[in-house]
Residue frames as qw, qx, qy, qz and C-alpha x, y, z in Angstrom:
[[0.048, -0.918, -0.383, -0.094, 115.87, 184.63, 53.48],
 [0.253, -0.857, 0.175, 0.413, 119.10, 186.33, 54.70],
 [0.209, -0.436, 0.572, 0.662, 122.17, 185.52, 52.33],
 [0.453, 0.590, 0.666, -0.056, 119.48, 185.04, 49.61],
 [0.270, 0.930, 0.204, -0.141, 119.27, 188.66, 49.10],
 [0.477, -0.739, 0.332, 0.342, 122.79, 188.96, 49.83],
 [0.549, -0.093, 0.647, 0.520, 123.97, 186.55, 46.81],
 [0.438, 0.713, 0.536, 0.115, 121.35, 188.05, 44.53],
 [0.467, -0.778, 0.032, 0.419, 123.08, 191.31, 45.18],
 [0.580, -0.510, 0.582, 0.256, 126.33, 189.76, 43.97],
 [0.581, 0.242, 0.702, 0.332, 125.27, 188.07, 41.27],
 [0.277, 0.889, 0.365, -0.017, 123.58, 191.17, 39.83],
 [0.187, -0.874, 0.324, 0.309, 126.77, 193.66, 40.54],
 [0.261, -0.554, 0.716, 0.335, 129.45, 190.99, 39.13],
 [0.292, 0.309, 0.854, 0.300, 127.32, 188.64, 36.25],
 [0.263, -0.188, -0.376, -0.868, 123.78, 189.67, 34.90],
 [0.725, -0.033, 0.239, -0.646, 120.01, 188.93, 35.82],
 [0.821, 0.335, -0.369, -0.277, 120.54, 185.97, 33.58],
 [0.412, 0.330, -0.747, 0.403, 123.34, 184.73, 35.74],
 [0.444, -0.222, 0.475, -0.727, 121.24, 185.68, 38.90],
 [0.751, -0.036, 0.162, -0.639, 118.53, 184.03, 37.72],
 [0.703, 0.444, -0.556, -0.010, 120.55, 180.81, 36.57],
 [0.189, 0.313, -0.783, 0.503, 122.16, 180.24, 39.70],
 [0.591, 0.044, 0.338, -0.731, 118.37, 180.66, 41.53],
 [0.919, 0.036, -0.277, -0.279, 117.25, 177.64, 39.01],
 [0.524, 0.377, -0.667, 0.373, 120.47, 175.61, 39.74],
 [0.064, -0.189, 0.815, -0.544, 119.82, 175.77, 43.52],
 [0.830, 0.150, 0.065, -0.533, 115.86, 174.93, 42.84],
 [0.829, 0.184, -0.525, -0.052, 117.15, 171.73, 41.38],
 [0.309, 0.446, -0.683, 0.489, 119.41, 171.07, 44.26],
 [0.438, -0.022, 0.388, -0.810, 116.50, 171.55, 46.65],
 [0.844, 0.219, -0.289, -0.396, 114.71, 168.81, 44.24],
 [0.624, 0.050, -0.715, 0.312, 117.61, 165.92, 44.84],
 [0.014, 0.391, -0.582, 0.713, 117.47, 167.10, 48.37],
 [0.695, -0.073, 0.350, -0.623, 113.65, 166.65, 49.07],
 [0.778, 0.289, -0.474, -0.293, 113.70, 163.64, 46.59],
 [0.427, 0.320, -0.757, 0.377, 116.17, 161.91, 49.26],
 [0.245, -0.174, 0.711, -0.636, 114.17, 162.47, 52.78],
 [0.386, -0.191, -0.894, -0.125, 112.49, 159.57, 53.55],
 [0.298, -0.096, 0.573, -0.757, 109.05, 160.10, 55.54],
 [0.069, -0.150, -0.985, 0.059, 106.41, 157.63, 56.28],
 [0.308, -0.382, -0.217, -0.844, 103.23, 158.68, 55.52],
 [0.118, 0.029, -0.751, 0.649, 100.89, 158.55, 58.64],
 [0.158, -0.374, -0.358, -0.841, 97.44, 158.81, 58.26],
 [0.163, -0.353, 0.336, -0.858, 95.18, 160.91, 60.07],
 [0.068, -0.442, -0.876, 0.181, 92.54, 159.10, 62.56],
 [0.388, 0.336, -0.069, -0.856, 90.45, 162.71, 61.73],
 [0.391, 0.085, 0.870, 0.288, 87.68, 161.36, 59.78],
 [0.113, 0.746, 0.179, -0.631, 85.83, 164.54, 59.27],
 [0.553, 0.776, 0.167, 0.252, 85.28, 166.23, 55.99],
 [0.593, 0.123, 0.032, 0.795, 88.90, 168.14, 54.81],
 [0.038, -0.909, -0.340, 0.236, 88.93, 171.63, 55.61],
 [0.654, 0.550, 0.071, 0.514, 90.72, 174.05, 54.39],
 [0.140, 0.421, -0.250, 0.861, 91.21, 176.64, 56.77],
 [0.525, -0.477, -0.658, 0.252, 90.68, 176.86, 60.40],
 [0.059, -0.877, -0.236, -0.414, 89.07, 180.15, 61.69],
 [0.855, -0.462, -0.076, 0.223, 91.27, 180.09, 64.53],
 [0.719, 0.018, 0.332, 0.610, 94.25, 180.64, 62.46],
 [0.248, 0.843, 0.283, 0.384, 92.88, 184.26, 61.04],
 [0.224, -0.967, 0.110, 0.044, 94.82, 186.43, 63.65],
 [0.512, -0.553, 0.506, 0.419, 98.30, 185.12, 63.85],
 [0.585, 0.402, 0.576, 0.406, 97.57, 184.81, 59.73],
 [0.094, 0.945, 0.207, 0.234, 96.61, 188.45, 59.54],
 [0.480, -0.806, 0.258, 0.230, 100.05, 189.22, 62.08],
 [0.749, -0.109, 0.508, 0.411, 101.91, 187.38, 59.03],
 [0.452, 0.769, 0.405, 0.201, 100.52, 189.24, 56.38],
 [0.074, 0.933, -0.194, 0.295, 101.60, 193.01, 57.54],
 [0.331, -0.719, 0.462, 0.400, 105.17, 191.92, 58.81],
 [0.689, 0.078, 0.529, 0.490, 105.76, 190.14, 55.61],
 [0.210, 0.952, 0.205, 0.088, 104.31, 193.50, 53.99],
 [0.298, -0.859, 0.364, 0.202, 107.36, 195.04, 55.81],
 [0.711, -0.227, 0.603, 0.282, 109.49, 192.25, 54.68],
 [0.692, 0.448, 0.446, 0.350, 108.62, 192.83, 51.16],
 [0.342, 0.911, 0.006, 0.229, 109.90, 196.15, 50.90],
 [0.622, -0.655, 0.407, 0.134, 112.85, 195.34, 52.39],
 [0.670, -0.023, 0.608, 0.425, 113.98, 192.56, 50.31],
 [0.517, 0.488, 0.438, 0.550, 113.06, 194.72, 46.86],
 [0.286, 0.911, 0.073, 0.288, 113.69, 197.97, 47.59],
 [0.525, -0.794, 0.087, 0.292, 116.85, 198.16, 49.70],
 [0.607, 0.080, 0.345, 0.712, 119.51, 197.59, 46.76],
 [0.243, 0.739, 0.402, 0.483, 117.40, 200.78, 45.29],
 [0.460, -0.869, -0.180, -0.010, 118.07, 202.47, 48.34],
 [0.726, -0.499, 0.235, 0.411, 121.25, 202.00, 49.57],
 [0.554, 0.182, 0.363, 0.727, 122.27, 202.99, 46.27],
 [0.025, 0.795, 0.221, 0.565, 120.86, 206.32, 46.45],
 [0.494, -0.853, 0.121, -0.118, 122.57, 206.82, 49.63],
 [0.108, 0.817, -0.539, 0.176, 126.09, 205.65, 48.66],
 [0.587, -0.348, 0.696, -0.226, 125.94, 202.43, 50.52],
 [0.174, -0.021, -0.950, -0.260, 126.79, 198.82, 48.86],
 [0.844, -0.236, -0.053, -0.479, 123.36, 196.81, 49.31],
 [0.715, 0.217, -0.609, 0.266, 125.56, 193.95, 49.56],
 [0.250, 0.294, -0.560, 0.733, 126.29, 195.58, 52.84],
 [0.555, -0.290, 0.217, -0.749, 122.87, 195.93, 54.38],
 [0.819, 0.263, -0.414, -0.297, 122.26, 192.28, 53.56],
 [0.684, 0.159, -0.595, 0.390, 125.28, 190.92, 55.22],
 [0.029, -0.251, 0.630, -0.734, 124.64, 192.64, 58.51],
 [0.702, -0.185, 0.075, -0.684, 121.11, 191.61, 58.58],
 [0.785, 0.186, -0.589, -0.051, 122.31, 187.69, 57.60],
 [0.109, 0.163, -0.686, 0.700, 125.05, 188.30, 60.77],
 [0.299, -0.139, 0.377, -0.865, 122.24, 189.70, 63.20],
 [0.806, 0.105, -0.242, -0.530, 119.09, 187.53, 62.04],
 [0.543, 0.363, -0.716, 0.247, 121.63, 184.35, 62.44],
 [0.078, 0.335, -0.573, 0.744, 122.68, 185.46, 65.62],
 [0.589, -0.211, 0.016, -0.780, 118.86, 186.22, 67.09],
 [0.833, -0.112, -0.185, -0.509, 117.46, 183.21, 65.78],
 [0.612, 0.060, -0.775, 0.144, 119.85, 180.62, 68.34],
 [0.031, 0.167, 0.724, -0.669, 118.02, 182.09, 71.57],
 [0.393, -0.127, -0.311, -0.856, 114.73, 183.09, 69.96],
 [0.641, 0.033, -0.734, -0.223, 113.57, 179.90, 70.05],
 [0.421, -0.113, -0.713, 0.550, 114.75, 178.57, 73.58],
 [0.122, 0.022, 0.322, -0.939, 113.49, 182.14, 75.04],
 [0.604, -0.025, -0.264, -0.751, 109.89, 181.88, 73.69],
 [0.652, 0.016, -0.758, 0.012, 110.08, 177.91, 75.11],
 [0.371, -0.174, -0.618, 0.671, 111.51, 178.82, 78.58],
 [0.080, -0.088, -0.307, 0.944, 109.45, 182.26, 78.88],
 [0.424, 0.656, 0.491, -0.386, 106.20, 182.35, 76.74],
 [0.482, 0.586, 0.388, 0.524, 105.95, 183.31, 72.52],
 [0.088, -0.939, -0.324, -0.073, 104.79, 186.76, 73.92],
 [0.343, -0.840, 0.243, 0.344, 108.17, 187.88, 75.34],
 [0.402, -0.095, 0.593, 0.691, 109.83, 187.39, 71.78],
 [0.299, 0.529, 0.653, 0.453, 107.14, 188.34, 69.58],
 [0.031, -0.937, -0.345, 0.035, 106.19, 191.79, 71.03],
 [0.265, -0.647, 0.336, 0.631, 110.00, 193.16, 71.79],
 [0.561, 0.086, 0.632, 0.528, 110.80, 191.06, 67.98],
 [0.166, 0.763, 0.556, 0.285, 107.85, 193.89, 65.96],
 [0.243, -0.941, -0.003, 0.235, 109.05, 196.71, 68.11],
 [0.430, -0.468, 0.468, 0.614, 112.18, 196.22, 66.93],
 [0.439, 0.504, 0.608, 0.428, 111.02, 195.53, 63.48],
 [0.094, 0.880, 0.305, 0.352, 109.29, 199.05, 63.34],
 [0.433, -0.763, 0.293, 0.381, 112.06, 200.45, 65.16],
 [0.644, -0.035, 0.521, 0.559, 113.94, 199.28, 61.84],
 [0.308, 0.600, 0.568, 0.471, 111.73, 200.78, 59.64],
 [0.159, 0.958, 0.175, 0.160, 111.50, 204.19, 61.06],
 [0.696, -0.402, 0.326, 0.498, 115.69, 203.86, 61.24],
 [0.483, -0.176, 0.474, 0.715, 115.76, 203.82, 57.82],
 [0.221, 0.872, 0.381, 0.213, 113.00, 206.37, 56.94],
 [0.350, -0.890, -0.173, 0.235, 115.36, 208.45, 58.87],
 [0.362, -0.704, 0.260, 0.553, 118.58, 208.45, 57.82],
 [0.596, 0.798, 0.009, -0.088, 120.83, 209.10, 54.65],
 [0.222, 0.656, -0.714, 0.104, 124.02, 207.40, 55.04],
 [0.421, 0.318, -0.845, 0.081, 126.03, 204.40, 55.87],
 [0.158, -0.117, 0.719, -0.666, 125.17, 204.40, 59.81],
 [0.674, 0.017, 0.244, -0.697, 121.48, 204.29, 59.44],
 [0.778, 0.160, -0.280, -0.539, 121.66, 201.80, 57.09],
 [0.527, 0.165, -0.833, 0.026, 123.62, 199.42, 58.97],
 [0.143, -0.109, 0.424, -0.888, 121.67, 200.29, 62.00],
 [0.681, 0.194, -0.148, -0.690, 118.42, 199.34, 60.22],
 [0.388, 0.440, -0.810, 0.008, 120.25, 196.04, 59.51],
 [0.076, 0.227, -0.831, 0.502, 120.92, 195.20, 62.61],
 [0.510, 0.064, 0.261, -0.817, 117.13, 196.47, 63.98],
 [0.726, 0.221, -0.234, -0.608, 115.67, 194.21, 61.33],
 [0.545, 0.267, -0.792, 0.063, 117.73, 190.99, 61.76],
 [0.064, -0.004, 0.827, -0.559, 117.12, 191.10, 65.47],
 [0.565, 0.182, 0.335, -0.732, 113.25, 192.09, 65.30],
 [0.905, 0.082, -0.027, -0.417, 111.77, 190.06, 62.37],
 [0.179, 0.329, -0.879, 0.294, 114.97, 187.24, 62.86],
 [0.129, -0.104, 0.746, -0.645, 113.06, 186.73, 66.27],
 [0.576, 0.223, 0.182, -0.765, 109.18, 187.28, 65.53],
 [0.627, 0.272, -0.476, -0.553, 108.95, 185.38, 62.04],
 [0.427, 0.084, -0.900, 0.029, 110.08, 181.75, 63.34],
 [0.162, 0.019, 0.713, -0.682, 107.98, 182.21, 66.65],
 [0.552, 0.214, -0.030, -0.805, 105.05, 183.21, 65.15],
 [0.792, 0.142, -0.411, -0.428, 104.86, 179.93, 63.05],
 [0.207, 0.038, -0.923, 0.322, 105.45, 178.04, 66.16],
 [0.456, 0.411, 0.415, -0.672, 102.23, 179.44, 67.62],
 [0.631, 0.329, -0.321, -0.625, 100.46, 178.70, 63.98],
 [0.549, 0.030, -0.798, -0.248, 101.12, 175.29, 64.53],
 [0.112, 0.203, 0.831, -0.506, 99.87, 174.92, 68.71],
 [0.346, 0.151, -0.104, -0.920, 97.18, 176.68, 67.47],
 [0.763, 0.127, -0.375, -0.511, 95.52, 173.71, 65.69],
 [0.974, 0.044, 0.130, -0.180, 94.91, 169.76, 66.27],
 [0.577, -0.318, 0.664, 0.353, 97.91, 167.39, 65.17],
 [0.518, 0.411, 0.689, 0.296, 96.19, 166.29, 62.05],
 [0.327, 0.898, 0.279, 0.092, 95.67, 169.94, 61.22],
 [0.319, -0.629, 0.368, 0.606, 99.50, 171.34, 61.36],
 [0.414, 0.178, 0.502, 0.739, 99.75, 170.86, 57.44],
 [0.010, 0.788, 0.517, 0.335, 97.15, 173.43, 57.32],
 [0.381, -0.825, -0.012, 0.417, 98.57, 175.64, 59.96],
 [0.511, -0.337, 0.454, 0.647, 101.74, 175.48, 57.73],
 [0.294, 0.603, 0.599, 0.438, 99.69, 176.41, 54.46],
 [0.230, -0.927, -0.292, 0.037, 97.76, 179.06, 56.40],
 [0.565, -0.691, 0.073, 0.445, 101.12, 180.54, 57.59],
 [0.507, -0.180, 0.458, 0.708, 102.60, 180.60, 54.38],
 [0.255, 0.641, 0.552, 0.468, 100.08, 181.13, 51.93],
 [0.324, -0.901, -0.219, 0.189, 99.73, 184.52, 54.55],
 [0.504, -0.578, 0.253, 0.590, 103.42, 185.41, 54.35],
 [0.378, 0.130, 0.639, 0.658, 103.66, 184.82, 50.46],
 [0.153, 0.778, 0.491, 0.361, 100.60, 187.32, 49.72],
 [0.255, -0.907, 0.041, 0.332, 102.08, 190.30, 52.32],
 [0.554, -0.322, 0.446, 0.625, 105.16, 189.43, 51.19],
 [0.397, 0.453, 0.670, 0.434, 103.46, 190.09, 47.12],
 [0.090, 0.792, 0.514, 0.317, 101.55, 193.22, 48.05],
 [0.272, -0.901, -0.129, 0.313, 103.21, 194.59, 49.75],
 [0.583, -0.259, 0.291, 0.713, 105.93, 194.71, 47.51],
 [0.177, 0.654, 0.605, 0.417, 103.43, 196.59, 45.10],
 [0.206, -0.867, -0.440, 0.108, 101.87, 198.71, 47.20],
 [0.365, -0.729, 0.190, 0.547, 105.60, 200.26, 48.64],
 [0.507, 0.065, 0.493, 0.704, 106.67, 200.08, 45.01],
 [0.070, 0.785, 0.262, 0.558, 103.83, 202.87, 44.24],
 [0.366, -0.915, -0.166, 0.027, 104.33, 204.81, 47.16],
 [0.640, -0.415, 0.270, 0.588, 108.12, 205.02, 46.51],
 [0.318, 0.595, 0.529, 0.515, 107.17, 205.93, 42.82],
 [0.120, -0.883, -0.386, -0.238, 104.67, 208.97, 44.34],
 [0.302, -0.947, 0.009, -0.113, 106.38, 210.27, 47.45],
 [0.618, 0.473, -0.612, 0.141, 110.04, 208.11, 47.89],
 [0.680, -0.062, -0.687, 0.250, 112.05, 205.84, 50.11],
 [0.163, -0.206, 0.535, -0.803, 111.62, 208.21, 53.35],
 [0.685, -0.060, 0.076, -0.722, 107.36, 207.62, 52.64],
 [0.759, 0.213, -0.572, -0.228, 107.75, 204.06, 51.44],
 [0.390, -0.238, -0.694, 0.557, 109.71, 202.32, 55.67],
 [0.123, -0.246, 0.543, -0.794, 107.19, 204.92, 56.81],
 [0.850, 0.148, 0.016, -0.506, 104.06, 203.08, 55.60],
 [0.748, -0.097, -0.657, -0.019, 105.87, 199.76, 56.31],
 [0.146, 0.170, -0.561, 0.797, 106.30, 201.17, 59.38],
 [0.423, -0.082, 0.166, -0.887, 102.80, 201.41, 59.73],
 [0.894, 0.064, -0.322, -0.305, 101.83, 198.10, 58.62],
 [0.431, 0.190, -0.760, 0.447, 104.35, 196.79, 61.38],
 [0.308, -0.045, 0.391, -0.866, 102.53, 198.73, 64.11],
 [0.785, -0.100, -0.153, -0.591, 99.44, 196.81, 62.84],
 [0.730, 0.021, -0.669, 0.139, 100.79, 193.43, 63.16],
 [0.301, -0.109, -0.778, 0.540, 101.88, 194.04, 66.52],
 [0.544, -0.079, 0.308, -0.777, 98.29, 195.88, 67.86],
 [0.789, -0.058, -0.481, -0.377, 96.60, 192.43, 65.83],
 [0.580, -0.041, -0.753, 0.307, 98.78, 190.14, 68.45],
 [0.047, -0.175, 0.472, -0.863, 98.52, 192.63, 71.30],
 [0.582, -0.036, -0.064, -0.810, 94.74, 192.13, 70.74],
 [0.916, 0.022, -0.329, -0.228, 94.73, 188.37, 70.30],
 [0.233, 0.418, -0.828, 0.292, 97.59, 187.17, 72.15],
 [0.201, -0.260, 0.816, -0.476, 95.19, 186.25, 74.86],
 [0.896, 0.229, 0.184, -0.332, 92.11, 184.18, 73.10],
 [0.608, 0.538, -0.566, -0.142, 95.29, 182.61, 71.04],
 [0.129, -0.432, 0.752, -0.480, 96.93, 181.50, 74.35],
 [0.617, -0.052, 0.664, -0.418, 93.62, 179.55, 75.11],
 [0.745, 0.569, -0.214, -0.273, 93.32, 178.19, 71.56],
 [0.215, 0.457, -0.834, 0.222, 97.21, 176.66, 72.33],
 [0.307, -0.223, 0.765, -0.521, 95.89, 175.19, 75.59],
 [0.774, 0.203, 0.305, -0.516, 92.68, 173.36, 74.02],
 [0.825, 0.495, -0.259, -0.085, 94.13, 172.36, 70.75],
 [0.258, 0.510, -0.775, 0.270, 97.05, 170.91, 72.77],
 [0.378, -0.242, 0.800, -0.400, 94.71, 169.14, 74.93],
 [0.750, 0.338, -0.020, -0.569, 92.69, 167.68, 72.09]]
């Protein structure tokens, strides 16, 4: 998710799409021998219940995934569009966010362990939407490595927490579902929203386009603010189940 964009960048500036997208299959195969190699033992569940598909439970911290990945998606497809209309490599926003994000995500963890999810995930969204109205703001280099930073630390911090809570959340036997839920969330914010900011950049540009993901940060964190504390007992049951 960080040097992703970064190489894509690269590949795009110094090859073609065709190269871009070549290298992208080339590591997809790689990823193929990789999983093809890890040996796990299947385990099956003592659940004997009909399969569900989705555990109601799982709707808030699913609905908190949705609108930061919203943010996330106009990040990852419109900053090269940016940054170039302000003079700045993309290449350059990319690599500080990789750095910073990196950085974040070797105490994130531990902190949210030692302190509680809550004292990473609320500062982790502030910062996020601290990112986003960074770089509605400015029009040069500074902001945009500023923004960088903002973003690597805030969703860095938030995104990996969050789907720690998505899996206390549920039953053992129901974490592959948590992990569905969690994604199948991320991958549709992550979709529409790249739409959405792609017409509103179209209509009004890139100032209107981080403020309305700015706004769709601000939701995510009022959804947790709101739920943090019926989730909390949700953890505590489904962990004593």
């Amino acid at each position: 998710m960080a040097i992703g964009p970064l190489l894509g960048v690269y590949l795009i500036a110094e090859q073609s799409f065709t190269g871009t997208f070549l290298v992208a299959t080339l590591l997809v195969l790689i990823a193929l021998v990789g999983s093809s190699m890890v040996k796990m033992p299947f385990q099956k569940s003592s659940y004997t219940g009909r399969m569900r598909l989705f555990e109601k439970s799982l709707l808030p911290i699913s609905f908190i995934v949705f609108f930061l990945a919203f943010v996330y998606g106009g990040i990852v497809t419109f900053i090269p569009l940016f940054s170039t209309s302000v003079q700045v490599n993309p290449g350059l926003f990319f690599l500080v966010y990789a750095i910073a994000l990196t950085f974040v995500r070797f105490f994130s963890g531990r902190f949210a362990d030692r302190y509680g999810e809550a004292y990473v995930i609320i500062p982790g969204l502030l910062v996020t939407v601290a990112a986003m109205i960074t770089l509605a703001s400015t029009s040069g280099l500074t902001g945009v490595v500023a923004g960088a930073i903002l973003f690597g630390f805030g969703f860095g911090s938030a995104h990996p927490v969050l789907q720690a809570v998505a899996l206390r959340l549920v039953r053992p036997d129901q974490k592959g579902m948590a992990n569905a839920s969690f994604t199948t969330a991320f991958d549709l914010g992550l979709g529409i929203g790249s739409i959405t900011l792609g017409w509103i950049s179209e209509w009004s540009g890139y100032s209107a386009l981080f403020l309305v993901a700015t706004f769709f940060g601000a939701v995510s964190l009022a959804i947790y603010l709101l739920t943090a504390k019926q989730m909390n007992q949700k953890q505590e049951s489904a962990q004593e189940a």
